[in-house]
C-alpha positions as CSV (number, residue, x, y, z in Angstrom):
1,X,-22.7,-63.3,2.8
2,X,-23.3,-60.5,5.8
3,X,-22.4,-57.5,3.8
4,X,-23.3,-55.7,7.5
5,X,-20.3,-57.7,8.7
6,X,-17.9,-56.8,5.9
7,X,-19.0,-53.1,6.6
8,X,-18.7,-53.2,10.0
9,X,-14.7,-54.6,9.5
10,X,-14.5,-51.5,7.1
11,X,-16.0,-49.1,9.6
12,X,-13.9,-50.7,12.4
13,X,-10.6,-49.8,10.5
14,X,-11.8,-46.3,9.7
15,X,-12.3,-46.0,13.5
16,X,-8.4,-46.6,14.0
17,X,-8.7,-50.1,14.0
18,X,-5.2,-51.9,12.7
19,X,-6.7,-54.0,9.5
20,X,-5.8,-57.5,11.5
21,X,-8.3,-56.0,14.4
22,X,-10.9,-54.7,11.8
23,X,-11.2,-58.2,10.8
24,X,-10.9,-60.0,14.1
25,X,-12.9,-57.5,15.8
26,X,-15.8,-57.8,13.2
27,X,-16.7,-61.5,13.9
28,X,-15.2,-61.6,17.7
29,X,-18.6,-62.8,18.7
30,X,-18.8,-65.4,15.9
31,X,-16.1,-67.6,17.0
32,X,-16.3,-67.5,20.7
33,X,-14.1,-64.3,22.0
34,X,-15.1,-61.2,23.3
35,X,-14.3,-58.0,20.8
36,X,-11.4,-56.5,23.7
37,X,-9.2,-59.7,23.7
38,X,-9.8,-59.9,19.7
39,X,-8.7,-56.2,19.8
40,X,-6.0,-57.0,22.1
41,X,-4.5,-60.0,20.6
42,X,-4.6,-59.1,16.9
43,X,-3.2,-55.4,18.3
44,X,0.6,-56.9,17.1
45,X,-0.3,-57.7,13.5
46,X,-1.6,-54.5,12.0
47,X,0.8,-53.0,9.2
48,X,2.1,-56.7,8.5
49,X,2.9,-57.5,12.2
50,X,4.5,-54.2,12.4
51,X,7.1,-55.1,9.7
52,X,5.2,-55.1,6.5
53,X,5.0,-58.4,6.4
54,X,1.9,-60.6,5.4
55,X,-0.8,-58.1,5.6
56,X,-2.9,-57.4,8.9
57,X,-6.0,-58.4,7.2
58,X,-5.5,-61.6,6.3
59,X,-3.7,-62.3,9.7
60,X,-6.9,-61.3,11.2
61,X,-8.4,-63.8,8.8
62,X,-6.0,-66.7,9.5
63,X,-6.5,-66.2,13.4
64,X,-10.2,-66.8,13.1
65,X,-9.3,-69.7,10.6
66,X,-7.6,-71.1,14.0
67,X,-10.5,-70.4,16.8
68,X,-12.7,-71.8,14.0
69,X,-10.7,-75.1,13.6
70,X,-8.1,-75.9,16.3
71,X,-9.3,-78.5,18.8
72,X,-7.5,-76.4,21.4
73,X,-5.1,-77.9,24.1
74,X,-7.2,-80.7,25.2
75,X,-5.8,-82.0,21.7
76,X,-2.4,-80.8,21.0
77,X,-1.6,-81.0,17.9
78,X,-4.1,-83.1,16.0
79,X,-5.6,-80.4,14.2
80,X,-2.5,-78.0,13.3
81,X,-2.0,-79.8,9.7
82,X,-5.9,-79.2,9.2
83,X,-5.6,-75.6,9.8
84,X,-2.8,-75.1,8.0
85,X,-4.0,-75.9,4.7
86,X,-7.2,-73.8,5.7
87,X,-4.8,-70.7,6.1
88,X,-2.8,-71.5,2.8
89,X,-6.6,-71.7,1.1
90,X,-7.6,-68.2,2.4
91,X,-3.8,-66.8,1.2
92,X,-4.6,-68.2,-2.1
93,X,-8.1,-66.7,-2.2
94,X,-7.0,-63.2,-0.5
95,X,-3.9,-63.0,-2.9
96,X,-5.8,-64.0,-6.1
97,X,-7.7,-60.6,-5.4
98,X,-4.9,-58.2,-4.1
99,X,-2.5,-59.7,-5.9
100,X,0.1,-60.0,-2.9
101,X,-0.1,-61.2,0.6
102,X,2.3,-58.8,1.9
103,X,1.6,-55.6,3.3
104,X,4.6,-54.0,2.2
105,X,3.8,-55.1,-1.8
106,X,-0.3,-53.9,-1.6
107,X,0.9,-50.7,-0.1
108,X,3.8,-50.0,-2.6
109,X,6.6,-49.6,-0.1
110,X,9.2,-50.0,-2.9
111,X,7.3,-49.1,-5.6
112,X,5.5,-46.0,-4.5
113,X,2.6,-47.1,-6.0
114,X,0.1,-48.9,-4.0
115,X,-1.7,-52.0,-5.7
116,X,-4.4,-52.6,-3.2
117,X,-5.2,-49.8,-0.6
118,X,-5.3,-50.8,3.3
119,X,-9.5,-50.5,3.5
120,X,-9.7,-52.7,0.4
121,X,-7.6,-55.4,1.9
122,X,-9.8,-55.3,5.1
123,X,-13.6,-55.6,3.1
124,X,-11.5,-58.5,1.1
125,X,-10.4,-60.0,4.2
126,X,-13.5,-59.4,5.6
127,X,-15.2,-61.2,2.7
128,X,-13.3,-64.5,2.9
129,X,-13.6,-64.8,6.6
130,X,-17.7,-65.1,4.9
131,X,-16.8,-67.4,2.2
132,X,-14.7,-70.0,4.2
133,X,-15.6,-69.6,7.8
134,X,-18.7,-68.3,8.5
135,X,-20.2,-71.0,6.5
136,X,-20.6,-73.0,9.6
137,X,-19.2,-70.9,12.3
């Protein structure tokens, strides 16, 4: 596991980095996109997609889960189901830690009490992006 990686993801996001670009951002070069369009594209899906919905670090996750797996458009389609259950794996995996998938839950919205703070979600993000991507990435 590239504990440099998962640092780098950290440092990213304390930079101002939204948690989905802290993620994406830290392994750009690893699946074949330059670190402005990573910035750019996961831009949309820091605080839950802007909503507090399913939180910015595992959406930066699930995107790379795509660049890693799709087949692209030369193959429409043939690999969606594939990549699917590879994003349900790493929900699993990242809620099993946090104990939610949605930002608005980790950050206590309705509570006011926080179960999993914002630069813990992106090292844990960070860290299954290692265990199920990287692998052979």
């Amino acid at each position: 596991m590239s504990e440099s990686r998962i640092d780098h993801a950290l440092t990213l996001h304390q930079k101002g980095y939204n948690c989905a670009q802290a993620v994406v951002c830290a392994y750009a070069d690893l699946f074949g996109i330059d670190e402005n369009t990573a910035y750019k594209m996961s831009e949309g899906f820091g605080l839950g997609m802007g909503m507090m919905e399913v939180c910015g670090a595992l959406s930066g996750a699930l995107m790379l889960a795509g660049l890693k797996n799709s087949a692209g458009s030369d193959a429409p389609g043939t690999t969606k189901g594939s990549t699917y259950k590879l994003n349900r794996t790493l929900g699993e995996a990242f809620q099993k830690e946090t104990g939610s998938v949605l930002c608005h839950e980790l950050k206590g919205r309705d509570t006011g009490k926080p179960i999993y703070p914002c630069d813990a979600c992106v090292r844990h993000g960070a860290k299954i992006v290692e265990e199920y991507l990287c692998g052979e990435a």
